[in-house]
N, C-alpha and C positions, 0 to 999 in steps of 0.2 A: 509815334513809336518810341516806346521808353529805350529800347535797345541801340539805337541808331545816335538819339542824342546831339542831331546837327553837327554830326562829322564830330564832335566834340569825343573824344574815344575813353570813355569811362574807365578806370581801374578800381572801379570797387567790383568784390567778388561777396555777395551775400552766403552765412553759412546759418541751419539752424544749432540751436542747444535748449536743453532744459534744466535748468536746476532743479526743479522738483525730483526730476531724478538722480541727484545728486551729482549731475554734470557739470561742474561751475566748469566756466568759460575757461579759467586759465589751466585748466588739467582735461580739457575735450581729447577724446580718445584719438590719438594721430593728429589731433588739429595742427601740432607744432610742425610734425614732417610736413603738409599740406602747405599749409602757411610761408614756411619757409620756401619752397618752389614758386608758390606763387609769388613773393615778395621778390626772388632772382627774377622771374619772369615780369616784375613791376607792376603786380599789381595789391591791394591791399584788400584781407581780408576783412571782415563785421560779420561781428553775429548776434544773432536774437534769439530771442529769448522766448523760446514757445509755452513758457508754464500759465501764463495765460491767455492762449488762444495766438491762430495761426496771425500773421498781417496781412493788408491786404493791398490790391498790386497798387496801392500809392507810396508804400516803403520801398519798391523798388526802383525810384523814379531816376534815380543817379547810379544804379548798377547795369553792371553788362552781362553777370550772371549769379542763377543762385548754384551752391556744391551744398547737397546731402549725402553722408556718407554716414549718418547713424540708422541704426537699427530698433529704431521707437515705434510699436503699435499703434500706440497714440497719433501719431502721426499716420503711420500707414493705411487707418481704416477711418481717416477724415476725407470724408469728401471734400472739405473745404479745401487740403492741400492738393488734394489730383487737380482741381478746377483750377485752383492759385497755378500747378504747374501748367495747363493748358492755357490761361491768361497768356504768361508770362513767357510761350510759344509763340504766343501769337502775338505778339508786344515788341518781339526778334532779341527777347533777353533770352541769353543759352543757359540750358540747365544739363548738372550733370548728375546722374542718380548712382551713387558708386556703392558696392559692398551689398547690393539687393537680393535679401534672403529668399528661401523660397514662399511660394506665394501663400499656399495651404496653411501654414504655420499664423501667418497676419489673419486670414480671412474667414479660417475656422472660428476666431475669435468675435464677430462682429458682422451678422448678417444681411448687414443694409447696405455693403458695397461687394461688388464681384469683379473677375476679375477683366467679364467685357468692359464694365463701367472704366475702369482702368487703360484699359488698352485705346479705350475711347479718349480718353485726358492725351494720354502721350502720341496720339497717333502723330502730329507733328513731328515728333522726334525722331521717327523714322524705322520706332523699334514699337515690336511685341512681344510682352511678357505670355508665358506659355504656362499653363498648370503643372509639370513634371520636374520631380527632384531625383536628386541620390545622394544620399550622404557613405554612399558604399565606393570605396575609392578603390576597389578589386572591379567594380562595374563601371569606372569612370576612362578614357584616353583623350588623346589628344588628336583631333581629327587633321586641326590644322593650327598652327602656331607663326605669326613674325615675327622672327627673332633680332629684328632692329629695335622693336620697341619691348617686348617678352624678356624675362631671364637676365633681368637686369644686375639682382643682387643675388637672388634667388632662382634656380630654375623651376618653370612650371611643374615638367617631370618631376614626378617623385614627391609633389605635394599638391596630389588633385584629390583636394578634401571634400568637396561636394562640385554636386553637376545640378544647377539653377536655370531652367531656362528659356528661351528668348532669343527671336528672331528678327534679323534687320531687314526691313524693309524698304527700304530705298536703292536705290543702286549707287548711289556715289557716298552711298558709305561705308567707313573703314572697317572689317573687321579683323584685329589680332588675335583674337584667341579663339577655336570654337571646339568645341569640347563633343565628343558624343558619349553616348548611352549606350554601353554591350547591351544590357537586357532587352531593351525596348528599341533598338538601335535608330533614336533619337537623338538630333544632336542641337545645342546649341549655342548662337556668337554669343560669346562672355564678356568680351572686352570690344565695343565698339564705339565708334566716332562718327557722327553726324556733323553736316553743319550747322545743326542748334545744339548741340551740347555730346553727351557723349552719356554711355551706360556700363557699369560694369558687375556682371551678375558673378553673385557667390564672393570668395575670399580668392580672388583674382589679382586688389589691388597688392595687400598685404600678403607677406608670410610673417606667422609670430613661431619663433624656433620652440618646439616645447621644453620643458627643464630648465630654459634660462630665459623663457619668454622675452627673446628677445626680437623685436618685430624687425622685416626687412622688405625693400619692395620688391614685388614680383614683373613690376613693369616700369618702365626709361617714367618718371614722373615730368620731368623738363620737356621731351618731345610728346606726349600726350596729353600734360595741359597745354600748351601750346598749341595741339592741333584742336584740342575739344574748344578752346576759348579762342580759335582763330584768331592768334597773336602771333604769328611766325612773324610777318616783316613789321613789328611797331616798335619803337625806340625805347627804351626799356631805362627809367632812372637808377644807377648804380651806383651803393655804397661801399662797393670795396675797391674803390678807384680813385683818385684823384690824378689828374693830369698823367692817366694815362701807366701811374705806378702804381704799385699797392699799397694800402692805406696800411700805417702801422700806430698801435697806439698801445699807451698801457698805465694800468691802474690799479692804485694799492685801496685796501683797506684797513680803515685804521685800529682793526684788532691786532694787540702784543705788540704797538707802536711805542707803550713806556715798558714791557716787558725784558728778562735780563736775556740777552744771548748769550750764549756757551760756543760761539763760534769765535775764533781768533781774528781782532784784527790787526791792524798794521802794528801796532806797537804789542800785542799779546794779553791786550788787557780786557779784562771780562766786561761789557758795557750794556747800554742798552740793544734794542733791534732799530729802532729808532738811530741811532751811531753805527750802526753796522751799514746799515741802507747808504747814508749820508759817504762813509769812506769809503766803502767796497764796492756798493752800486754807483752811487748817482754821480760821485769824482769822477769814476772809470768808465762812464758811459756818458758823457756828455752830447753825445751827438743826438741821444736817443730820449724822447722825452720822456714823463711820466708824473702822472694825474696822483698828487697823491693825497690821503684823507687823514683825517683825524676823530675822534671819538672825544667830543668838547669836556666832557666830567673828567675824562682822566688828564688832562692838561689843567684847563683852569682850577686854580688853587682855592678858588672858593669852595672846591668839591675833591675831588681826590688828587689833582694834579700839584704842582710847583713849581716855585718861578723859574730854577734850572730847564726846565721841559719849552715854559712859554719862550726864554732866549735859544735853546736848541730847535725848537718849531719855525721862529723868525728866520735863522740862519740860513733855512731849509729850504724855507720857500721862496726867501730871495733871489735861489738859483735860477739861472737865466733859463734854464729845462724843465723844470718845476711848476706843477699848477697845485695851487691850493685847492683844497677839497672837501668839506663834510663829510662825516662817516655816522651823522647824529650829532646827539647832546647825550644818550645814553644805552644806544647800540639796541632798541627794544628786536626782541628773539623774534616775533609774533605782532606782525599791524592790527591784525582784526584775525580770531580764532574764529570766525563764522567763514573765511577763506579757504580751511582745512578742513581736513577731516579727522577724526580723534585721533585717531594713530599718530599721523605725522604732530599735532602734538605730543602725543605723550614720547614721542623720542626726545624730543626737546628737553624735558622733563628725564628721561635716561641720562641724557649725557651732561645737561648741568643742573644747578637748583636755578629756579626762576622764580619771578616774582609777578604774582599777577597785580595787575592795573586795572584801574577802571578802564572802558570803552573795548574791552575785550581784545587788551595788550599781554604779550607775555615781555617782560623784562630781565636781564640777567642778574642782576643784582639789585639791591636798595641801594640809591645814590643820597647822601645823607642833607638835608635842605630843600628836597623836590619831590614836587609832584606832577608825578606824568602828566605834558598836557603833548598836542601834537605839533605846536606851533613851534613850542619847545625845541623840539627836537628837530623839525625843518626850517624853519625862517631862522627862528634863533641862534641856531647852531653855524648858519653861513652870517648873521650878523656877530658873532664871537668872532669868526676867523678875520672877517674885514675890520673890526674895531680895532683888536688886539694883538693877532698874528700874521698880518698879509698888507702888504707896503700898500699904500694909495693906486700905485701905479700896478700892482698885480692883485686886484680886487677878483673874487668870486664869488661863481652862481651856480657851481658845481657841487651836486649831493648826490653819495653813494646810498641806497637803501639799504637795510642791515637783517640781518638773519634770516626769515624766510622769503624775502624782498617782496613778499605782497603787498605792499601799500591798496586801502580801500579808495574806491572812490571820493571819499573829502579828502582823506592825505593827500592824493595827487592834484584835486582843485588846491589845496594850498600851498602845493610846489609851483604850479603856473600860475595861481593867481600874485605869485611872488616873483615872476619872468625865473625861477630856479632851472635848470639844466639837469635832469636827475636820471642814473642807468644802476643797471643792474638786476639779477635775475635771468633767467633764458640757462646761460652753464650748458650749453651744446657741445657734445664732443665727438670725435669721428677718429677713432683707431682702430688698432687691433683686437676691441676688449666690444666694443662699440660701432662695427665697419660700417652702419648705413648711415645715408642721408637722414633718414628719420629722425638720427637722433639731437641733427644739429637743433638751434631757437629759430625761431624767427626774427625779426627785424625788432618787435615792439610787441608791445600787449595795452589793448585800448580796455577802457571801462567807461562808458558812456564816450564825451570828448575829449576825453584825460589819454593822453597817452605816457605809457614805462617802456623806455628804452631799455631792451636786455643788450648786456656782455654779448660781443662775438666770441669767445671762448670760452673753458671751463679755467677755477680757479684750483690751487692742490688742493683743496680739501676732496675735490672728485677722485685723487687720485692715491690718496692716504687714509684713505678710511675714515674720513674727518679728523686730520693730522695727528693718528693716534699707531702709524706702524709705515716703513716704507718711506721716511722721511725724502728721499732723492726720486721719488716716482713722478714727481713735477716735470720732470726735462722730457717724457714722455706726452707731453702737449705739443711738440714738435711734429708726432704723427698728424694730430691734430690740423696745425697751420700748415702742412705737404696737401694735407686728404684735400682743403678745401682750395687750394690753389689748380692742383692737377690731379683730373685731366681740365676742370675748368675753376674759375674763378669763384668762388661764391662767399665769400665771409674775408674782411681783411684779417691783418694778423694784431691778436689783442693779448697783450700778456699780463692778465688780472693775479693778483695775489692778494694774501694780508702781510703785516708784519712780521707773523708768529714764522713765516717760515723764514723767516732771518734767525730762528733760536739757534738753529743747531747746523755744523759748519756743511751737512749733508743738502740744508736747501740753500744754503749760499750756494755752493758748488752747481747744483741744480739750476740756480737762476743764473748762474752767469754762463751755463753753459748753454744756455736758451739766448742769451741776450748776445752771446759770440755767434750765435745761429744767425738772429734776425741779423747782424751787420754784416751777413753773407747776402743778404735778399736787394732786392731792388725795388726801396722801397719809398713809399711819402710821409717820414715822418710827421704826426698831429698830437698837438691835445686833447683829453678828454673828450670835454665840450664841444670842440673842432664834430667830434663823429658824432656826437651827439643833436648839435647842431643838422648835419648831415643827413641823419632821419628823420628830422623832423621835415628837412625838405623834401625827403622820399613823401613824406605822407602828402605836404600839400601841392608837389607839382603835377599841372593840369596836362594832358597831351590831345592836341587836336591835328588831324590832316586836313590842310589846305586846299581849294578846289585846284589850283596849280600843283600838286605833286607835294607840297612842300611838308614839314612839321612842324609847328607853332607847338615849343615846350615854354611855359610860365610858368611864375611864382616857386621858383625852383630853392627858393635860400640860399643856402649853404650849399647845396646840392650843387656839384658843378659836371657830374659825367654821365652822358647820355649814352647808351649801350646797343647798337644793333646786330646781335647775331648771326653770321650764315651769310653776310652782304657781303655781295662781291662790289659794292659802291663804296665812294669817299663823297666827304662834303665839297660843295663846288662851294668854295672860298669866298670867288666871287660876287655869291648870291647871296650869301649864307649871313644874316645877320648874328653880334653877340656870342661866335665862333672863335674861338683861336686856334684849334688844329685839332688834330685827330691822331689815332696811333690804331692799328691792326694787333692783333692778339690774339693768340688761343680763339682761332675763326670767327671772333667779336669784335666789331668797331668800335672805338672809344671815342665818343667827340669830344672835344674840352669846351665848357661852355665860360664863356666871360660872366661876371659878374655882374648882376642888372635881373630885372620884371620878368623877362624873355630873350627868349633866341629862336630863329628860324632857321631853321635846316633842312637846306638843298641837298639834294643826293645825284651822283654824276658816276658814271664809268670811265669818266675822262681823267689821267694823272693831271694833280695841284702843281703849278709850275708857278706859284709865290709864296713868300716865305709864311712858314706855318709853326705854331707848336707840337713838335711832334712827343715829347713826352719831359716834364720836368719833375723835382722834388723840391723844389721852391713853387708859393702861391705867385700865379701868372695872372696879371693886372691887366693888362694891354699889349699890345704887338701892332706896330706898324710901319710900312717901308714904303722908303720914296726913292726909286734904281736903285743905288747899291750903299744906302743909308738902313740899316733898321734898327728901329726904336724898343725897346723892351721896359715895361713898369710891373716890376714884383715886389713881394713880400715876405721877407727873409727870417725863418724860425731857425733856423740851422745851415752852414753850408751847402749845396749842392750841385745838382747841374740842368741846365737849359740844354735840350737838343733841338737846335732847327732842323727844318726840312723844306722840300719846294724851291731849294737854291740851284742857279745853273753852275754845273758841276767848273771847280777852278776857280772861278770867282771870286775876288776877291772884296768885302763888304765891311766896311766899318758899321761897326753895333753900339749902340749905348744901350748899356743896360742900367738902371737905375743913376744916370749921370756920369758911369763910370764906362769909357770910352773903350775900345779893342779893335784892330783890325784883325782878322782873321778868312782864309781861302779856304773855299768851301771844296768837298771833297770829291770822287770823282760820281759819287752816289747821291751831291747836292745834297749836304748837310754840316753842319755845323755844330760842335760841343763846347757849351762854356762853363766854367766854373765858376760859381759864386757863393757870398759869403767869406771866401777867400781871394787872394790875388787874379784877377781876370786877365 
C-alpha cells in the first residue's frame, strides 16, 4: 500500500501543473497560499508537470497525497487521471479535488467520458458529482454552514458565486458547507471531508475580491488540511522556532551599499549607505545580528569598486554580529527570461536600462572587463569575499539571489554543487493592505532536486512602490511579523532590506524603529545561513510512528523543533531519546531536539519532575543531572538566557554551564533562569 508506507508517515504532498499552459511552477495559481499551510502543517509540496502526459501510480510511491486544485480540461476529460485518481484510492494515498467546476462545461467538450464513468473513479472517496449548476447567485443560499471551519477570512454569505454539485456518501464524512438550489430546490455538500481525501465544489475554497483582485480564504485552511490529510496528532518540523523562542534573522542586500546617503550621521557628514549601516545600525544594535551582502563589481577595483570600499568591507565584516554575504559579481535583473512572462519583463525594462546577456540574462548595467558567465556570478562572487574581504575564521557560503530571484535549474545546481547557502524570493506579506494568509511564501521553491530558499518577510521595495515615493513605509512590516506570530506562529521574524534604504534619514528612522520593535519580542537571535540551514532540514527530516506509541524524527540538520498541535501531552523525558525539553505555547508543544541523526519521542500526560530545557536563546548542547548537580553545554552567539524547568520547587542546585559554575534555588513553580554570555 503506497499510502501506509510501513508506518513510515510520508510528508510529500503531490500537486499537478502544466506549462504548456503557461503555468510555470513558481507563479501556480494559489499554489504559494496552499503550500505555505501545508509546509506550517509539515508537510512538503512537488509538482509535476502534466505537459507531457499524466504519471503513473509509481511517481506516487513516497507520497501520502495528491491536491488538484486547477481547472484544466485537459485533465478533466482524461480517463487516464480518474483511473490515476481511483489507483491512488485504493493504494490509501488521499486525494483532494478542490475548486471543481461544473461538470457540463468539461464534458460538453469531450464525448468519451461521462459523468457515471466519473463517479465510478471516485466512489472511494465517498463523494458524488451530480450534473446541476447555477452560476445565478439570486438562486443560490446556504442550507447549511460550520462556521468553525467556514467564514474564515471571508464570509460565505454574500459570495455564493456559483452552486456545483455533489453529494457525500458516506456517513462519517464531514460536510461544512451545502449549499441549495431555489429553482430546482437541489442542494449540494460543497465543502466536504472524507477519510481519503476531501472535495470542494465551485469557488468555496477562495474568495478573489473584485476591483483589487485580491484573493482571501473562504475556509480555516490549517484545520481542513489537517483533517482532509489526517494529520491532527503528527509532529510537525518547525521553522519558526528554535528552543522554544522565535527565530529572528535579518538580511541586506547589496544594492546602494557604495551609494551616497543624505541621511545624517553621528558627525553630520554626507557619507556612504554602506557608513551609515556600520554607525547607525550595526554599532547600535549589536545584540541583533545581520547577514549582510555585497555586489562584488562595485567593490573590487578591478571593476567599478576601490580600495577605500575593500578596507571599509573588511572592518564590517569583522563584526562579531556580522555574516558575510554575496549579493553576486554583478546583480543580473533577470536569471533566465524563459521564467517570466513578457510583461514582467518589460517593467524591468521601465524602470531601468538593462543589458541583455547571453543565456537569456537581463543585466543592469555593462560591467567594464566581463562577460556574463553564471559561475561568475555565484561561486565566484563567494570566492571574492573569502580571498579578499572575510577573515579566515569568518569565511562564507551565503548568496543572496538578485532581482527577480528566479535562479533556473543549472543556477541553483551550481549553488549546491558548491555546498552554497542561497535565499531569497518568496516577499510574503500579511497587513492591512494584504490581510490573508494567501499572501504569505512558502518555506522554498524546488526545481527538480535544487531547492530556493525564499525570505520569511517582504523587503521595502513591497512597500515604496519600488523605493520611488513613501520612503518611511518600511516600519509598516511590523503589521507583518504581529500577523504571523498571533493568533499563531507561522513565519519567524526576518527583517530583509537593501542598502539604498539607508539614502535617506526617513528609512534610517524606519529601520530602527523596526529594529527597537524586534528587541521588544522574545526572541532567538540567528544568522542567515543558521535559517537557511533550517529548511533545508525541514525538507529532509523523515517522521515515522513507532509500534510502541513513540516518534522516531531523523535526519533533521539543523532543524531542531518539533511542533505538536492541540496536545494536551508532554515528552516523558525519561524515555525520550536526543530530547532536551519542551515549552507549551499558543496550544502547540515545542519539543527541543538535541543535536545528532535522531530523536525519539515519548509522549505522557504525566508532569516532567527532572530537569528540562524549557526555553533558551542561546544554541543548547546538552543537559544533564546527577541530584542536585546540572550540567549545561551551549553555544553562545549573543548574550541570553537558559530557563529550566522539572526542578522541585526551593531547591537549591549547583549548575555549570559551560564550565562556569552558579548556585542558584529553584522557584516555587520548579524553575530556574540564567544569564549568559554575561556574568552568571
Amino acid at each position: 500500500m503506497l499510502g501506509s508506507h510501513l508506518n513510515a508517515e510520508s510528508r510529500k504532498v503531490l500537486t499537478f501543473y502544466s506549462e504548456k499552459h503557461g503555468k510555470n511552477v513558481t507563479r501556480q495559481d494559489y499554489s504559494h497560499g496552499i503550500e505555505l499551510v501545508l509546509n506550517h502543517l509539515g508537510f512538503k509540496l512537488s509538482y509535476y508537470d502534466t505537459s507531457d502526459g499524466l504519471p503513473d501510480i509509481s511517481a506516487f510511491h513516497d507520497s501520502h497525497a495528491l491536491i488538484v486544485w486547477l481547472q484544466d480540461d485537459d485533465l478533466f476529460h482524461n480517463k487516464h487521471y480518474w483511473d490515476l485518481i481511483e489507483q491512488l484510492l485504493e493504494q490509501k494515498v488521499k486525494v483532494l479535488l478542490l475548486q471543481q467546476g461544473p461538470m457540463t462545461v468539461h464534458l460538453e467538450k469531450n464525448n468519451s467520458i461521462d459523468i457515471d464513468y466519473i463517479n465510478q473513479k471516485i466512489q472511494g472517496l465517498g463523494v458524488q458529482f451530480i450534473d446541476e449548476q447555477s452560476l445565478d447567485p439570486a438562486d443560490i443560499k446556504i442550507e447549511f454552514i460550520d462556521k468553525k471551519i467556514m467564514n474564515f477570512e471571508k464570509k460565505v454569505q454574500g459570495n455564493l458565486s456559483n452552486f456545483v454539485s455533489a453529494k457525500s456518501t458516506e456517513a462519517n464524512n464531514k460536510v461544512f458547507l451545502r449549499l441549495k438550489k431555489v429553482s430546482s430546490n437541489s442542494v449540494s455538500d460543497s465543502v466536504i471531508v472524507s477519510k481519503k481525501g476531501a472535495v470542494v465544489m465551485g469557488n468555496y475554497l477562495f474568495y478573489m475580491e473584485p476591483f483589487t483582485f485580491k484573493p482571501y480564504w473562504l475556509l480555516d485552511p490549517f484545520q481542513f488540511f489537517e483533517l482532509a490529510l489526517g494529520s491532527k496528532h503528527w509532529p510537525k518540523p518547525d521553522t519558526s522556532t528554535l528552543f522554544g523562542k522565535r527565530i529572528y534573522y535579518s538580511h541586506i542586500d547589496g544594492d546602494g551599499y557604495t551609494g551616497v546617503s543624505h541621511a545624517s550621521s553621528d558627525d553630520g557628514k554626507k557619507t556612504q549607505c554602506a557608513n551609515i549601516f556600520e554607525t547607525e545600525i550595526a554599532t547600535k544594535y549589536p545584540h541583533l545580528p545581520t547577514s549582510v551582502s555585497i555586489i562584488q563589481s562595485e567593490i573590487d577595483p578591478q571593476y567599478s569598486g576601490a580600495e577605500f570600499m575593500i578596507d571599509q568591507t573588511r572592518r564590517l565584516f569583522r563584526l562579531p554580529h556580522i555574516e558575510a554575504a554575496s549579493h553576486t559579481f554583478s546583480h543580473p535583473f533577470i536569471w533566465d527570461t524563459r521564467l517570466l512572462e513578457q510583461y514582467e519583463i518589460e517593467q524591468y525594462d521601465e524602470q531601468d536600462h538593462v543589458y541583455a546577456a547571453p543565456q537569456h540574462i537581463l543585466l543592469p548595467k555593462l560591467v567594464k572587463n566581463y562577460e556574463y558567465n553564471d559561475y561568475a556570478e555565484i561561486v565566484g562572487s563567494i570566492d571574492y569575499i573569502n580571498n579578499t574581504l572575510a577573515s579566515n575564521s569568518k569565511q562564507t557560503k551565503l548568496l543572496f539571489w538578485s532581482g527577480s530571484c528566479l535562479p533556473n535549474a543549472k543556477q541553483l545546481e551550481l549553488a549546491a554543487s558548491a555546498n552554497l547557502l542561497t535565499i531569497n524570493g518568496g516577499d510574503g506579506r500579511m497587513d492591512s493592505f494584504y490581510p490573508s494568509y494567501i499572501n504569505l511564501a512558502p518555506l522554498y521553491r524546488e526545481i527538480g532536486p535544487y531547492t530556493q530558499v525564499f525570505t520569511s518577510m517582504p523587503n521595502e521595495m513591497l512597500y515604496s512602490d519600488n523605493w520611488s515615493q513613501d520612503y518611511a513605509s518600511f516600519r509598516e512590516v511590523i503589521q507583518t511579523f504581529k500577523n504571523t506570530e498571533h493568533p499563531i506562529r507561522i513565519k519567524p521574524i526576518n527583517v530583509y532590506y537593501h542598502f539604498f534604504l539607508l539614502e535617506l534619514q526617513a528609512g534610517v528612522n524606519a529601520l530602527r524603529d523596526i529594529l527597537d520593535w524586534v528587541k521588544t519580542q522574545d526572541i532567538f537571535p540567528l544568522f542567515t545561513s543558521r535559517y537557511v540551514e533550517i529548511v533545508h532540514g525541514f525538507k529532509s527530516t523523515e517522521i515515522q510512528k513507532k509500534k510502541d506509541g513513540s516518534w522516531l524524527i531523523s535526519n533533521y540538520g539543523q532543524l531542531r523543533s518539533i511542533r505538536f498541535d492541540n496536545s494536551l501531552e508532554v515528552p516523558d523525558l525519561n524515555r525520550c531519546t536526543n530530547v532536551l525539553g519542551f515549552k507549551r505555547e499558543k496550544n502547540s508543544l515545542y519539543v527541543h531536539l538535541q543535536e545528532g541523526r535522531s530523536a525519539n519521542i515519548y509522549l505522557t500526560k504525566q508532569p516532567q519532575t527532572q530537569p528540562y530545557i524549557h526555553d533558551s536563546n542561546v544554541e543548547i548542547k546538552a543537559i544533564s543531572y546527577n541530584n542536585s548537580r546540572i550540567d549545561i553545554t551551549y553555544q553562545e552567539l549573543f548574550p541570553g538566557n537558559i530557563h529550566l524547568k522539572g526542578l522541585t520547587p526551593f531547591h537549591k542546585y549547583v549548575i555549570n554551564a559551560n564550565s562556569h559554575q552558579v548556585s542558584k534555588r529553584a522557584s516555587l513553580s520548579g524553575s530556574i533562569e540564567l544569564r549568559v554570555g554575561e556574568s552568571l
